[in-house]
Phi, psi and omega in degrees: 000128178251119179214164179249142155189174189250131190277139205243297198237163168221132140200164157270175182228149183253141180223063173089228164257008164226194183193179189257154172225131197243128172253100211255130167207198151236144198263185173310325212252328179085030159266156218269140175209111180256146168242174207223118209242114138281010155241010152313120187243130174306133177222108172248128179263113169292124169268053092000302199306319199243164177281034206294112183242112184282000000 
């Protein structure tokens, strides 16, 4: 399903290792819509990980 709308707020909810990212907008008409994105999986990097020259 495809709609415009315009986005007001973003956040997430952590589920473990993966987590939700919730989009709060409005649509064109000015009804209230939030979408909801579940695949987004948490990645966390160590700088360990890299060769880094600060």
């Amino acid at each position: 399903m495809e709609m415009s709308f315009y986005p007001i707020d973003i956040d997430y909810i952590d589920r473990e290792i993966k987590a939700e990212i919730r989009i709060f907008g409005k649509t064109d008409d000015g009804k209230r819509i939030c979408a909801i994105d579940k695949t987004y999986w948490l990645l966390f990097l160590s700088h360990d990980s890299f060769d880094l020259q600060l």
